[in-house]
C-alpha positions as CSV (number, residue, x, y, z in Angstrom):
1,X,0.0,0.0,0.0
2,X,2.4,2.0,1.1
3,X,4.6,1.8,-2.8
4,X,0.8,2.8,-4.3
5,X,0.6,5.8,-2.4
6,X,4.7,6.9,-3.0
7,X,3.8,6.3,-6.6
8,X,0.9,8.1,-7.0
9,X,2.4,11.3,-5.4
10,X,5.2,10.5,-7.6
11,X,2.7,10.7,-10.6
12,X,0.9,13.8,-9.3
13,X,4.0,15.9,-8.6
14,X,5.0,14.7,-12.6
15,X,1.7,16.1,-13.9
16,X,1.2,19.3,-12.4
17,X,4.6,19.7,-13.1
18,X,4.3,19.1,-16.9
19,X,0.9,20.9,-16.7
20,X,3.2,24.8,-16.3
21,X,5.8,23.7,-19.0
22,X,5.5,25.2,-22.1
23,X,2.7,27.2,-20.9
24,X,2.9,30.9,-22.3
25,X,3.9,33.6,-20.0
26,X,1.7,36.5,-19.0
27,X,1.5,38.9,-21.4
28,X,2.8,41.3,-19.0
29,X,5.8,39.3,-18.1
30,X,7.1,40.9,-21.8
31,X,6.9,44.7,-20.0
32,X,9.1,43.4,-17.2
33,X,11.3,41.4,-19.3
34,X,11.8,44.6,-21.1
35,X,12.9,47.1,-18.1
36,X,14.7,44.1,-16.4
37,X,17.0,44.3,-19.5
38,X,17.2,48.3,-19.8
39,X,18.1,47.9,-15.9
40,X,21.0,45.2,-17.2
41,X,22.2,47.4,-19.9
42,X,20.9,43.9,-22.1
43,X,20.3,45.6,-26.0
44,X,19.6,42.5,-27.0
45,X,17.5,41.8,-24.2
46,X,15.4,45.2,-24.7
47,X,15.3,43.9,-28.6
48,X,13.7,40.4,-27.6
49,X,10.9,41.9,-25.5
50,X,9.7,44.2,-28.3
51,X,8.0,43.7,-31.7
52,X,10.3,44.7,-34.8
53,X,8.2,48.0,-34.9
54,X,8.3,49.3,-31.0
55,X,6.8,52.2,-30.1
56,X,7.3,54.8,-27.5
57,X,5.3,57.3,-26.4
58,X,7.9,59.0,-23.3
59,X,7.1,62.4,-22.2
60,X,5.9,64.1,-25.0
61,X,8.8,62.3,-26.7
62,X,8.0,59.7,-29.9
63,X,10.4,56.8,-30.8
64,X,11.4,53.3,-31.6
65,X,13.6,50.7,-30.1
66,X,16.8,52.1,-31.5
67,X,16.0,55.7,-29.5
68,X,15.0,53.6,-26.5
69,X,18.5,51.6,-26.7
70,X,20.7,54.8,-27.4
71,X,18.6,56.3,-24.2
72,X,20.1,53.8,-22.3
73,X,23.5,53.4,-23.9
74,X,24.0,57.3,-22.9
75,X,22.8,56.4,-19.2
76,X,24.9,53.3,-18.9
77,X,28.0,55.4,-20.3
78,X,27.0,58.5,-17.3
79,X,27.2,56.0,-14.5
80,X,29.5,53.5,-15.8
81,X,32.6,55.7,-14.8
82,X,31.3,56.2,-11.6
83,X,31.4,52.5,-10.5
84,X,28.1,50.5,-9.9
85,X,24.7,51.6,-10.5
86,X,22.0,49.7,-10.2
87,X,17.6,50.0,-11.0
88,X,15.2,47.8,-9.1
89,X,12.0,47.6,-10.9
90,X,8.7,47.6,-9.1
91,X,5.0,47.2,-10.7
92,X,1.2,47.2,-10.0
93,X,-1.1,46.8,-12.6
94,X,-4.2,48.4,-12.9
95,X,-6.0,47.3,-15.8
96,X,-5.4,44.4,-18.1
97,X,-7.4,43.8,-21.6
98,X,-6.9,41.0,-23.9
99,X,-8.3,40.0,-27.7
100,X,-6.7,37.1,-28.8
101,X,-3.3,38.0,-29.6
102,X,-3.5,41.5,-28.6
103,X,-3.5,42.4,-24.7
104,X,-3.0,46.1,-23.4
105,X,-2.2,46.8,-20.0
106,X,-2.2,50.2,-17.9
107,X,0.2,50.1,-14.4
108,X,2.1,51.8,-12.3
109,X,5.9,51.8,-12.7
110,X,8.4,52.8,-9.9
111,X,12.4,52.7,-10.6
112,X,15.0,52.6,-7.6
113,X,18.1,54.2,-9.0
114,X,21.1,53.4,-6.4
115,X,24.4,54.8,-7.1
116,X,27.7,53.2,-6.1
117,X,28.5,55.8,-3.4
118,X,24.6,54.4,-2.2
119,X,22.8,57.9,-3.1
120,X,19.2,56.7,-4.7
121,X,16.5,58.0,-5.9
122,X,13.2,57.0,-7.0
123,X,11.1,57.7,-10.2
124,X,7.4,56.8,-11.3
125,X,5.7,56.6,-14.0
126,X,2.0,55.9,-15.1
127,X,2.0,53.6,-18.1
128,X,0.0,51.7,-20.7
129,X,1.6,48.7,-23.3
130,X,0.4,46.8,-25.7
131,X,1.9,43.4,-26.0
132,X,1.5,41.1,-29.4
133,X,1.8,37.4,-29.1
134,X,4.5,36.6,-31.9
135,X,5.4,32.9,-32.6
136,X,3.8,32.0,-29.4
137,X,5.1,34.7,-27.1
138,X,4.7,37.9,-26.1
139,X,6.1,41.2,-26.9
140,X,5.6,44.7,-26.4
141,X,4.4,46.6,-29.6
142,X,3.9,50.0,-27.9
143,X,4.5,51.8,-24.5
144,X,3.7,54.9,-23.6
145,X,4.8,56.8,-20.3
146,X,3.9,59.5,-18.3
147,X,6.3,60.3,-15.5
148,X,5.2,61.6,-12.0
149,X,5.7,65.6,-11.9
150,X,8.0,66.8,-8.6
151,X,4.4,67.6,-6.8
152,X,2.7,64.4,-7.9
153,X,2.6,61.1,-5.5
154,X,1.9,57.2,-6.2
155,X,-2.3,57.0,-4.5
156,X,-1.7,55.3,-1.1
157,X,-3.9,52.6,-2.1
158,X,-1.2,51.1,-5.3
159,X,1.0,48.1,-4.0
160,X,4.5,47.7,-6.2
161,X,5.8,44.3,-6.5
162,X,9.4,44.3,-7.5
163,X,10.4,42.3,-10.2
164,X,13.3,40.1,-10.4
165,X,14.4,37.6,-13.5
């Protein structure tokens, strides 16, 4: 009796195993895939979380993936002299749409800049994406970002989760 039962929890631990792999990640997951690589200096990374035609919408500001990646380059090369730098990335999502292949997603967005010397600073943003499933996964086709004004504060009610790859 005792082998039955060690081999049928053998067998259930196997299948809901098997049932996550493969599965397809959050659409969201793209978003944070995305700023986990602009936090690792990772151009190639920022390149596999978009579509081939990215869009962003930053601050009255229009561009693509290669204006996104130069933005980047030029902060990595400011704080690359000064020793280690590092961004934490923290999200809450507010609303979340999906139509088959197309999802869009609104959320709050809060960056923890921390300096070698251990000065930080924090930034938020308001944002919206829309993510694309291509070849079975997803990417983002279009961001746009409002950043928080001096005077302006994250609603006591949002909760941040900070994500880590």
């Amino acid at each position: 009796m005792r082998m039955l039962q060690k081999y049928l929890v053998l067998v259930l631990i196997l299948i809901s195993t098997n049932s996550f792999a493969g599965e397809p990640t959050p659409p969201f997951n793209a978003v944070q895939r995305m700023f986990s690589a602009m936090s690792a200096f990772d151009y190639p990374g920022i390149r596999a979380a978009t579509t081939d035609d990215f869009h962003i919408l930053e601050a009255g500001e229009i561009g693509d993936a290669d204006i996104l990646i130069n933005a980047v380059k030029s902060a990595e090369n400011r704080y690359k002299d000064k020793g280690t730098f590092s961004r934490r990335n923290f999200f809450s999502v507010i609303r979340t749409e999906t139509k088959k292949d197309v999802v869009w997603v609104s959320y709050w967005n809060k960056a923890v800049y921390t300096s070698a010397e251990g000065e930080g600073r924090d930034v938020i943003w308001l944002e919206s994406a829309v993510m694309l499933k291509v070849n079975d996964e997803w990417k983002v086709q279009l961001l746009h970002s409002t950043p928080l004004g001096p005077t302006q504060k994250l609603p006591d009610d949002v909760v941040l989760e900070e994500y880590t790859d």
